[in-house]
N, C-alpha and C positions, 0 to 999 in steps of 0.2 A: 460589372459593366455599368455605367453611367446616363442615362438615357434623359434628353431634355425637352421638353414640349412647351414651346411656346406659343399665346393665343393673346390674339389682337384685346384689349382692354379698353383703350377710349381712344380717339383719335391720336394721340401722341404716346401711349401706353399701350405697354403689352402684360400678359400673366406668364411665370413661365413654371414650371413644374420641374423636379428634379427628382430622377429615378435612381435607387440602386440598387441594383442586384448580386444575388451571391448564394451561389449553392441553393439555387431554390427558394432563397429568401427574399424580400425585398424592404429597402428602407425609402420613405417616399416623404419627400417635405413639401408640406402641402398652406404653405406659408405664403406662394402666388407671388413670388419677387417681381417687380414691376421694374420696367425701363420706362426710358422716354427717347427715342431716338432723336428725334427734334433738335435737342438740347444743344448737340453737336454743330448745328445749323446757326438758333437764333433764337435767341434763350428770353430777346424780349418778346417775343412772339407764344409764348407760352402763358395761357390767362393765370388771375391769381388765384383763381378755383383749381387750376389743374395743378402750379405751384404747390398748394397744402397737399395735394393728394400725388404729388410727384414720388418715382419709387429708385430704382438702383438705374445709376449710368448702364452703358454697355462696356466701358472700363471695368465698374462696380462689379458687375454681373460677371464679368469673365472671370474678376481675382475672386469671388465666389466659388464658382464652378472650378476653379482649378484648386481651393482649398481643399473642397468635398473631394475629387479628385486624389490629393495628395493623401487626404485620411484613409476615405476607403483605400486606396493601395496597401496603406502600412497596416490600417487595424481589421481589415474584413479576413488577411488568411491568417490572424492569431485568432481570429475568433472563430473560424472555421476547423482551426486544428484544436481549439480546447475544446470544444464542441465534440468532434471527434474521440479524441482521448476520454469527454464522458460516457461514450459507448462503451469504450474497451474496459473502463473501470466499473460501470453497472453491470458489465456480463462477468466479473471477475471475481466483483461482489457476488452478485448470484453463486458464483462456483463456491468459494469458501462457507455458503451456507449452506448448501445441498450435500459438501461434503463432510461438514460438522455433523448433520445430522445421520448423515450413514454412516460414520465411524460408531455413533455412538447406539442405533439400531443395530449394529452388527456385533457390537457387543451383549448388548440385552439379550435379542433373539436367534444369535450363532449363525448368523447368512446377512448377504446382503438382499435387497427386496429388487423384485422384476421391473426394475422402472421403463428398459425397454420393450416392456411386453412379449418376451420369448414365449412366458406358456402361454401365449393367448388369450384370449378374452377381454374385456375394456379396463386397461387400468388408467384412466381420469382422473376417478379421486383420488391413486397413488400420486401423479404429478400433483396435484394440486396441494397435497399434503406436505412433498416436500419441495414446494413453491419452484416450480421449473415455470422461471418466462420464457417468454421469446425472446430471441435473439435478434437483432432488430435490422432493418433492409439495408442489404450492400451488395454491392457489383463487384464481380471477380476479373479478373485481368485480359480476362476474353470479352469482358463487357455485357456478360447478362447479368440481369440483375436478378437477386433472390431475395423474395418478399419474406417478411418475420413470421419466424415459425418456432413453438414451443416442440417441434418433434424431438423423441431419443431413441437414438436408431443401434444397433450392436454392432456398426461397423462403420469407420469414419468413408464420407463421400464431399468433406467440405460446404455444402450446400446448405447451411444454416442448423437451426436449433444445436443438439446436444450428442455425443457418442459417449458411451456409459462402457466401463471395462467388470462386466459384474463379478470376472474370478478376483477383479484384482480389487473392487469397490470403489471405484474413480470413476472420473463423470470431467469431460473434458468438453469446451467448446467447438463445434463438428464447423470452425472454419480456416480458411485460406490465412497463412499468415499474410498481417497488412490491411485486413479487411476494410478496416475503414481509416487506417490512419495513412494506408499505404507506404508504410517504413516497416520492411519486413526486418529489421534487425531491434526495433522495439518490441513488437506487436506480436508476439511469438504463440501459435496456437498449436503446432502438430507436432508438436515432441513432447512436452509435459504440461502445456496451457501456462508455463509458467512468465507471467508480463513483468517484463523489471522495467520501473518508471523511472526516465530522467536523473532520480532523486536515489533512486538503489543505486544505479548507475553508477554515481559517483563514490558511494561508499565501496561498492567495489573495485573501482579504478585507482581508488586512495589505500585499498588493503586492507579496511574495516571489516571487510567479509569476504569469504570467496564467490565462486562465479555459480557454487551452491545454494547462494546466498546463509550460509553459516558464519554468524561474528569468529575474526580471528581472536580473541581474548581470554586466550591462556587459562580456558577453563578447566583443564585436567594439571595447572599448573607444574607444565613441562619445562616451562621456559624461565628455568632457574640451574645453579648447579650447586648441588649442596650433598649430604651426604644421608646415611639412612633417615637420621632426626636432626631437627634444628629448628630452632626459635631465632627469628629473622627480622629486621626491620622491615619493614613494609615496602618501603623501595626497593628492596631487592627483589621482591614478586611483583612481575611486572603487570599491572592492568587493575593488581587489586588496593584499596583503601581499609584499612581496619579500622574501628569505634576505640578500639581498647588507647588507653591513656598514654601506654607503655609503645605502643605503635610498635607493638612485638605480632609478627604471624609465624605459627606452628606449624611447621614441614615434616610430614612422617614417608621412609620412600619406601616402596612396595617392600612387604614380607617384614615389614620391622612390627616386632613382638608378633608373629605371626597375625597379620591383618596385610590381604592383600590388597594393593588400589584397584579398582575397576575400571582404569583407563590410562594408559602408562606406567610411569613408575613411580610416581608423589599423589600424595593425597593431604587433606589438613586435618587441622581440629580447629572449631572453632574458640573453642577455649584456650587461650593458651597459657598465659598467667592469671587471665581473670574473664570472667563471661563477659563476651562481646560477639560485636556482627561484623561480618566482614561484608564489603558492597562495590558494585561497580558502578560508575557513571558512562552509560554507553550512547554511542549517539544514533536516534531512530527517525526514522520517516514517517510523518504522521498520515495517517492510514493504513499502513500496515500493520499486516497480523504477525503475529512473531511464537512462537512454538517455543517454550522455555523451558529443560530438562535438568535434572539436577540428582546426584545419588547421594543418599545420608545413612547414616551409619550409627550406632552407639558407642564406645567403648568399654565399658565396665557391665552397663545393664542397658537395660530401656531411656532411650535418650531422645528429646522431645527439641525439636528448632523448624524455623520457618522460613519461608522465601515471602520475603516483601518488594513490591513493587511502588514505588514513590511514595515511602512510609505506609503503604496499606498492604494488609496482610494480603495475601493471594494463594498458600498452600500449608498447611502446617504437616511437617515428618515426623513420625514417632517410628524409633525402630531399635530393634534390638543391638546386640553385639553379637549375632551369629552370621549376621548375611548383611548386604545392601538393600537399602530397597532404592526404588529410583520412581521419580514424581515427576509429571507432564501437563505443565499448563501454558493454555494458550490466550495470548495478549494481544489487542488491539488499540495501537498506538493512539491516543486522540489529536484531536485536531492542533496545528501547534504548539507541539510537544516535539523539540526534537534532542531534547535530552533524557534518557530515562533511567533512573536509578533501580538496580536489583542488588537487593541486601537479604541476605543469609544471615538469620540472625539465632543466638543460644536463647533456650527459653526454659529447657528442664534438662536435669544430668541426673543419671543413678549413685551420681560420686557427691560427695559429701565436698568435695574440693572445689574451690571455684577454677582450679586449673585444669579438671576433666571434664571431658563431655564432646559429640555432637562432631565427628568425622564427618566429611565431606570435600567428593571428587565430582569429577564431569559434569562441571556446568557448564550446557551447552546452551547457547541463542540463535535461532534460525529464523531467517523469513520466509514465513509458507506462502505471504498472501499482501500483493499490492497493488 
């Protein structure tokens, strides 16, 4: 809304003041534009003292006020809805951290901890420990509003703070979808808290990930057709880039030399004629969190490789030739960044051969958190 107050200044001049409002905010220019009505009349009748101190026509003054006008229309509701959207991403933020740390208390101490206070008593310092804010004031569709509240209750009522699922150790935000951005198909709170921003959006509508937010990119490397073994050119495994010179990747398909894959029917090696890394270029959202999985293997003996993230290490595998192991790290995109390299690279073989060492199937890429 636009609001204008204008007050008499000198006998031919006025002040006029110029209001704006918006969501509660207001912008106010307090710069006193001056007219001269007169002007219009009899412009020699104007002294030359009033002349130097002469301020806007009432022309001047109008295509003014319909500038201000035209801005606030176009720039007050992008700023109102990014505004917004920083709610939904502080309270989102929030959740990716309260749920970091109870993955990882659940693992030390074999339970998840009473955040909603079941057994009774003050747990305070448990919220404050693992940083539960408030949720901050929004109105629901009925038009009450609910003031910010750090409450976590064990059973959702939408009404602000937190619902915490303790068998399941999730902790979700207790509100309405829409809350503040009122686009219930962004803003999604009562099925899994899970918010997919404008920017996921499209990587899902383009096929880069599903609607699980899981990259489609042929990490169990299904999307080939070849036969038990085979040493490949690189373009023929779609998604993946290899270091090696030979631009040769190694196909082993399930049960060849008894070694089962652990996700379909193909697994690699990384070594194929000679140690190298094999790496994807994937494209990410900068702030999001991304859940990276990966299972490694040995062949001969104990066989040592690592997952890099934009040339820096981020996991090192050491594992035998009896079983899988599989490795879980999780990455937050920086600001940015909307390309991110993950490279798989050979680093120790129990084989004396630069052509053995270092299986590896299901690498998976997820987004937990944006």
């Amino acid at each position: 809304m636009i609001y204008v107050e204008i007050n008499k200044f000198k006998r031919y001049y006025y002040k006029v003041k110029v209001v704006i409002t918006f969501n509660g905010g207001k912008f106010m220019n307090n710069n006193n534009l001056r007219f001269n009505k007169e002007k219009f009349i009899n412009n020699n009748s104007i002294s030359s003292s009033d002349k130097k101190n002469r301020g806007f026509t009432m022309i001047e003054l109008l295509v003014v006020i319909a500038i201000i006008g035209t801005l606030s229309a176009t720039a007050t509701p992008k700023l109102i809805k990014e505004l917004r959207k920083g709610k939904v991403a502080k309270i989102q933020h929030n959740l990716g951290v309260i749920r970091s740390r109870l993955s990882l208390d659940e693992t030390l101490l074999d339970k998840f901890p009473d955040l909603a206070g079941e057994e009774g008593g003050d747990n305070t310092d448990l919220l404050e420990t693992y940083s539960i804010e408030a949720t901050p004031v929004f109105t629901d569709e009925d038009g009450i509003t609910h003031p910010e509240t750090n409450q976590v209750l064990d059973s959702r009522d939408n009404t602000g703070g937190w619902f915490y699922d303790r068998t399941e150790g999730d902790i979700y935000a207790n509100l309405p979808n829409g809350a503040y951005t009122y686009d219930e198909e962004y803003e999604i709170w009562d099925e899994d808290s899970s918010i997919i921003s404008e920017e996921v959006q499209v990587l899902v509508d383009s096929g880069i990930i599903d609607e699980n937010g899981v990259y489609q990119n042929n990490g169990s490397f299904e999307d080939i057709i070849t036969g038990n073994f085979s040493i490949l050119n690189a373009d023929l495994v779609p998604d993946w880039n290899t270091t090696a010179t030979d631009n040769k990747i190694e196909v082993w398909g399930n049960d060849f030399q008894a070694v089962n894959a652990t996700d379909g029917n193909y697994f690699i090696e990384l070594n194929a004629n000679q140690v190298a890394s094999l790496y994807q270029d994937i494209e990410t959202v900068p702030g999001t969190t991304l859940e990276i999985s990966v299972s490694h293997r040995g062949r001969t003996g104990e066989d040592t490789a690592s997952l890099s993230i934009n040339g820096t290490e981020a996991v090192t595998m050491i594992d035998g030739n009896t079983e899988w192991g599989t490795y879980i790290y999780e990455y937050e995109v920086p600001e940015g960044q909307t390309v991110t390299t993950f490279s798989l690279d050979s680093i120790a073989s129990a084989s004396s051969s630069l052509s053995v060492g270092n299986f590896i199937d299901n690498f998976n890429i997820k987004v937990i958190g944006d």
